[in-house]
MIVOBA-644952 format. One record per residue (C-alpha): residue number from 1; x, y, z; chain. Coordinates in steps of 0.05 Angstrom, whole numbers, always signed. Example, Ala and Ser with C-alpha at 12.3 -4.5 7.8 and 13.67 -1.06 7.14 Angstrom:
<atom 1 <+246 -90 +156> A>
<atom 2 <+273 -21 +143> A>
***
This chain:
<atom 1 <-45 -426 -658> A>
<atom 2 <-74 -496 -663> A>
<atom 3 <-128 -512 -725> A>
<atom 4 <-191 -534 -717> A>
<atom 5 <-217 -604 -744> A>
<atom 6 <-243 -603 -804> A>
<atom 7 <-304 -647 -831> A>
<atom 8 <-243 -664 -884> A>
<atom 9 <-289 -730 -907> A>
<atom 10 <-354 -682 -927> A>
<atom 11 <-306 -618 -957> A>
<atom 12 <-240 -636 -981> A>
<atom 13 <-234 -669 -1053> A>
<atom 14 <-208 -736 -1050> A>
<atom 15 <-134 -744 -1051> A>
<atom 16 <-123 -815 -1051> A>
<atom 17 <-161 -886 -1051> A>
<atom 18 <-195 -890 -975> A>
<atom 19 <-155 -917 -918> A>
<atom 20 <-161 -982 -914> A>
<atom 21 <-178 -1029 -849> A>
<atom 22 <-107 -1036 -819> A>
<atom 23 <-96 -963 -841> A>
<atom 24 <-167 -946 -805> A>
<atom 25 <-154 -969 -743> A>
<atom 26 <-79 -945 -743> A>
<atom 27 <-107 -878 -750> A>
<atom 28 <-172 -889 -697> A>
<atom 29 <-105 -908 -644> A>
<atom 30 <-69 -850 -655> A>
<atom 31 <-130 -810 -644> A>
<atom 32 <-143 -847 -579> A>
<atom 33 <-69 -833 -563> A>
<atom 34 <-71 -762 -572> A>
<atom 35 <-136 -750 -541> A>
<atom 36 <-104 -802 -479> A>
<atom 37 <-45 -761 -476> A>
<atom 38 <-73 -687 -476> A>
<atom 39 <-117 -698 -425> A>
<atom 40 <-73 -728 -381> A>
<atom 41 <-21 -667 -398> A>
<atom 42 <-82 -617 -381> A>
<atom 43 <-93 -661 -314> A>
<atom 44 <-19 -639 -294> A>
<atom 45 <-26 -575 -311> A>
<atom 46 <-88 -563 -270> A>
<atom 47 <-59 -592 -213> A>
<atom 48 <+2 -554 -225> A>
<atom 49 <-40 -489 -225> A>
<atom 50 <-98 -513 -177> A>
<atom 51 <-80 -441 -135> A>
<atom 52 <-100 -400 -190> A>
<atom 53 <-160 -423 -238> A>
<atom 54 <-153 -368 -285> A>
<atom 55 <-73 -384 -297> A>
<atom 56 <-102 -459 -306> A>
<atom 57 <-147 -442 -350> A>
<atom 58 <-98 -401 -398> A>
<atom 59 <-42 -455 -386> A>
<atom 60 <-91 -505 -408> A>
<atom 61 <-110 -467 -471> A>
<atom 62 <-43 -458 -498> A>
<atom 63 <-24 -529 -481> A>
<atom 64 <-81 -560 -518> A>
<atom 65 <-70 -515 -579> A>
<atom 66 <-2 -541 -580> A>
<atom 67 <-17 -606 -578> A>
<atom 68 <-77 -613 -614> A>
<atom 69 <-37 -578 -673> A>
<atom 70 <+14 -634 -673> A>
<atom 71 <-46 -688 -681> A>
<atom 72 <-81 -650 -745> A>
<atom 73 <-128 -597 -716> A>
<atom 74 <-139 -539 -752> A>
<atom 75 <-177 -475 -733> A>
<atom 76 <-200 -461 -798> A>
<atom 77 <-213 -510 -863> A>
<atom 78 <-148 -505 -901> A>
<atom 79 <-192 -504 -966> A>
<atom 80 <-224 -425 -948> A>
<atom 81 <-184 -378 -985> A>
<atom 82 <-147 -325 -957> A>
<atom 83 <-179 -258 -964> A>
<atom 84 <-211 -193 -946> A>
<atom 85 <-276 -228 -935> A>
<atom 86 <-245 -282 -888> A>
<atom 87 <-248 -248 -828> A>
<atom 88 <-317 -231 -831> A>
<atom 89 <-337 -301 -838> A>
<atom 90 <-295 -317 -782> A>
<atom 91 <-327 -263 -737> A>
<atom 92 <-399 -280 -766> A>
<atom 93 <-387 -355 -736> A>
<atom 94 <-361 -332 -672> A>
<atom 95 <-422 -281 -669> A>
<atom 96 <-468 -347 -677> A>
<atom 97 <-441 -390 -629> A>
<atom 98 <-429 -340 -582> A>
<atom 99 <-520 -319 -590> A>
<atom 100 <-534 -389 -589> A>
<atom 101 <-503 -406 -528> A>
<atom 102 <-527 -346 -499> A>
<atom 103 <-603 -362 -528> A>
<atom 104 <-597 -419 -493> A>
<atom 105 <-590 -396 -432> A>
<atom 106 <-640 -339 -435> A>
<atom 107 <-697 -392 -460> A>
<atom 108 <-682 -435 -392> A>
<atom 109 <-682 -381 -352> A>
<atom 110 <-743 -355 -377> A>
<atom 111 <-778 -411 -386> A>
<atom 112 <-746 -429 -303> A>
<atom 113 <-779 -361 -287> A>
<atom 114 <-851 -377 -309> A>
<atom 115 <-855 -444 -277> A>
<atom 116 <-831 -421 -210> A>
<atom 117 <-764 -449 -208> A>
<atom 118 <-721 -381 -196> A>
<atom 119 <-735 -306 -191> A>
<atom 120 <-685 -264 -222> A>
<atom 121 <-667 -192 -200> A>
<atom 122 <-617 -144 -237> A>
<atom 123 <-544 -161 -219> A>
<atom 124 <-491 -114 -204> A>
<atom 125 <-436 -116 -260> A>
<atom 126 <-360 -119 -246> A>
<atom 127 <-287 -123 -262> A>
<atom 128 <-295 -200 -240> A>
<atom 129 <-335 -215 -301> A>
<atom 130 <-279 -200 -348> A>
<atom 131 <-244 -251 -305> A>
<atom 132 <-297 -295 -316> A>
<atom 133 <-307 -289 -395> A>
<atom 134 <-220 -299 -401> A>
<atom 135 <-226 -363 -361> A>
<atom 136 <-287 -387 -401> A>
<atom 137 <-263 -373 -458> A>
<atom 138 <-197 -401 -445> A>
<atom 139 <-233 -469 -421> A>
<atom 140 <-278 -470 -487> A>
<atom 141 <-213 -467 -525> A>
<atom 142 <-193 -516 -484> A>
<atom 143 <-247 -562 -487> A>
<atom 144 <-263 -566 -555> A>
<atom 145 <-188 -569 -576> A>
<atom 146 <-194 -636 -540> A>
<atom 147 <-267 -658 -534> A>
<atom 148 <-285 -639 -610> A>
<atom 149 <-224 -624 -649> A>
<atom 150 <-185 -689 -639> A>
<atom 151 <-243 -734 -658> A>
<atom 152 <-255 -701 -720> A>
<atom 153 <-191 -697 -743> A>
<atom 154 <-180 -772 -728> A>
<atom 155 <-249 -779 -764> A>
<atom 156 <-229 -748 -831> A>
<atom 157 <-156 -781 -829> A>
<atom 158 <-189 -848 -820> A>
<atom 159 <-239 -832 -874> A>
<atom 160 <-296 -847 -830> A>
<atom 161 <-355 -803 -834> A>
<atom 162 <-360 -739 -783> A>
<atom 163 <-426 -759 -752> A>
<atom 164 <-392 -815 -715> A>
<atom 165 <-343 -766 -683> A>
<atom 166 <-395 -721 -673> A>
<atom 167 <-440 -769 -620> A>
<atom 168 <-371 -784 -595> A>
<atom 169 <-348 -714 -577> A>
<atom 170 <-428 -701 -544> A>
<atom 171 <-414 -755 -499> A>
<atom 172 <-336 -742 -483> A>
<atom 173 <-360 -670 -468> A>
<atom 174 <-418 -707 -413> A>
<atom 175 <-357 -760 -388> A>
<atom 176 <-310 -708 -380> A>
<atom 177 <-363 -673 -324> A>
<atom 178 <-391 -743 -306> A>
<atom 179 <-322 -768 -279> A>
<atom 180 <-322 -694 -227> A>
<atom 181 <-343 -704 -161> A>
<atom 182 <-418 -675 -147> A>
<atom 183 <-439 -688 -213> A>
<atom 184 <-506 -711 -231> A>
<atom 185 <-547 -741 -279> A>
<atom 186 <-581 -671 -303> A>
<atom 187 <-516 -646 -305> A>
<atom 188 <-487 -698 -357> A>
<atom 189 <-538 -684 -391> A>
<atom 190 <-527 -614 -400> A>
<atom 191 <-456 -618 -414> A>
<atom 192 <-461 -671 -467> A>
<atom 193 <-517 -631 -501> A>
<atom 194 <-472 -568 -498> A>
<atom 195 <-421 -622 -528> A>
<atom 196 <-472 -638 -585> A>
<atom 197 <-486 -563 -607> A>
<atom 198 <-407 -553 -606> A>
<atom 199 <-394 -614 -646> A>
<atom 200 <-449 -595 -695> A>
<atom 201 <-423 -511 -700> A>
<atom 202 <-356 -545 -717> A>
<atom 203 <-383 -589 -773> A>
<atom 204 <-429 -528 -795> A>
<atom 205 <-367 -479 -791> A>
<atom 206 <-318 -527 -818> A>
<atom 207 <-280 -499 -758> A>
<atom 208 <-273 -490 -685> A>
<atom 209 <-284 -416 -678> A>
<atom 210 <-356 -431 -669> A>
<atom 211 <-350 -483 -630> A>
<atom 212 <-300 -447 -575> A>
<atom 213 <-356 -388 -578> A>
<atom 214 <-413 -423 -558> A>
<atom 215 <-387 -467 -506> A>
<atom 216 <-353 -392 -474> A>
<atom 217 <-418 -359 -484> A>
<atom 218 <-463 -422 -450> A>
<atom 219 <-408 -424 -392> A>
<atom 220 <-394 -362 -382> A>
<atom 221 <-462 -327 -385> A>
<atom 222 <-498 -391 -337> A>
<atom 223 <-438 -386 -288> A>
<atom 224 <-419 -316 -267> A>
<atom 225 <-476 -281 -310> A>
<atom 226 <-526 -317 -265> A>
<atom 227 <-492 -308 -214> A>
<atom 228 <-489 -226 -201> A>
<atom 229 <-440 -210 -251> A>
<atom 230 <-503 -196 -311> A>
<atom 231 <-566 -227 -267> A>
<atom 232 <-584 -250 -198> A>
<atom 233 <-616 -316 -206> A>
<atom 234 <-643 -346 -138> A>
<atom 235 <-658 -425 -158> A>
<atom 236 <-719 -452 -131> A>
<atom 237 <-713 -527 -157> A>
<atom 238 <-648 -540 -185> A>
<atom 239 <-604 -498 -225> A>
<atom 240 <-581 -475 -287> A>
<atom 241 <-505 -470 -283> A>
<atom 242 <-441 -479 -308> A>
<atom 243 <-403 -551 -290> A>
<atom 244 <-426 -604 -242> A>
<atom 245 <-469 -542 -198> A>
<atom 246 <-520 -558 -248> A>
<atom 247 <-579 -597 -231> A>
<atom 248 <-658 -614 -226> A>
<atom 249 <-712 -586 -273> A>
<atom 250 <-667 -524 -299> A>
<atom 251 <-601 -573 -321> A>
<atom 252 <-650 -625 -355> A>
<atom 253 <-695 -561 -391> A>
<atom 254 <-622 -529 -411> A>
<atom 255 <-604 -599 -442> A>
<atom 256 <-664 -601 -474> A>
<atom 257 <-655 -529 -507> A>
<atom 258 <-593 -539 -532> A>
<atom 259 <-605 -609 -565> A>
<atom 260 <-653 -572 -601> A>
<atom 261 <-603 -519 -624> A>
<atom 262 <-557 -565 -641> A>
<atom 263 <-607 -599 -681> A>
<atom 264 <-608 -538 -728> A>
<atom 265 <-547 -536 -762> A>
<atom 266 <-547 -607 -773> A>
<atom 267 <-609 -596 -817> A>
<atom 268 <-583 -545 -841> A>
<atom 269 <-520 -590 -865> A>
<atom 270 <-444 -562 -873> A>
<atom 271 <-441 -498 -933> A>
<atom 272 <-394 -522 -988> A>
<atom 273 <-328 -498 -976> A>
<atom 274 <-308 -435 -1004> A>
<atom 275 <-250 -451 -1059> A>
<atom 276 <-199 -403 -1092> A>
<atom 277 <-210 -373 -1158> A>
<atom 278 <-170 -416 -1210> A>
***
């Protein structure tokens, strides 16, 4: 498998005098390149596949993780010993991302509810939302191999700091949508926030585990679960939703919400890296 980017410039002891300015910007191009390159190999590969969005989807994943490996992104911080215990911090950050992006979701739609935007009735679940959760998750993986992995890792190589990649993979997350036909102001919005609490579960979780969770959880539950598969969700005035069918009041509040989350593990700030026993 690939490996997530690592916030290598906060964690990792220095191993050498910082890059300097031709170095820097060597490094910033190769990013560029990489990021350039994958995206345009994903492009191919959804056109490729445009008959089946689930075999896209998976396609996608697996090509990203390739790639992304090849230009420095790990899954996990190289400095977290190996371990009984690694696992369970590895499930305990997919568990958060995974609540978080469902919180999110719930608060809009609750807080959609009270104001009058949607009424909600009790959906009717199915085989198709195990369809559904495989090709969100497989587009998270995606996505954040891409969107948040390859800016961090070109971050810590160019020994810049990882809040600059950080605004950067927000607003790649909101371009990405933005350039999609039918999309919409509210619904950059929502996808660069979604971007922002990502990029800040990575830097948190020194890994992309959490980040691939929450983006799943957000997409899958605000897509499909809205949509019969958990809930019925009948939009009044916009709507919450996954992708470029988001819009009005809902895909601005949704936005809102998760800035907010992502504002939380930021304050929080990154745990010190766990270290082997010498």
């Amino acid at each position: 498998m690939a490996h997530a980017p690592l916030n290598a410039t906060e964690q990792a002891p220095p191993r050498r005098d910082p890059p300097g300015p031709q170095r820097r910007l060597t490094e910033l191009a190769l990013g560029a390149a990489w990021l350039i390159g994958l995206a345009a190999a994903l492009q191919i590969v959804s056109v490729l596949l445009s008959s089946s969005p689930l075999a896209a989807a998976l396609a996608g994943a697996v090509v990203a993780d390739v790639v992304a490996a090849r230009a420095g992104v790990q899954w996990t911080d190289p400095l977290e010993p190996e371990g009984p215990g690694r696992r369970a911090r590895l499930a305990r950050r997919v568990g958060l991302g995974a609540a978080l992006g469902a919180l999110a979701v719930l608060i809009t739609l609750g807080v959609s509810a009270v104001l009058g935007w949607v009424t909600v009735e009790a959906g009717a679940p199915s085989a198709s939302l195990g369809f559904a959760l495989a090709r969100a998750i497989a587009l998270a993986v995606r996505d954040e191999l891409l969107l948040t992995g390859i800016p961090f890792a070109t971050a810590a190589r160019a020994g810049l700091s990882p809040r600059p990649a950080l605004v950067f993979s927000a607003l790649a997350h909101g371009a990405a949508l933005g350039l999609a036909p039918g999309a919409s102001p509210s619904s950059f919005a929502l996808a660069t926030a979604l971007g922002a609490l990502a990029a800040a579960l990575f830097l948190r979780g020194r890994g992309v585990f959490a980040a691939v969770a929450v983006h799943a959880s957000f997409t899958a539950l605000a897509g499909a679960g809205l949509r019969g598969a958990l809930l019925d969700a009948t939009w009044i005035d916009g709507a919450l939703a996954a992708g470029t069918q988001a819009s009005g009041p809902p895909a601005w509040l949704g936005a809102a919400v998760l800035a907010i989350l992502a504002a939380l593990p930021l304050r929080a700030g990154a745990p010190p890296p766990d270290r082997p026993a010498r």
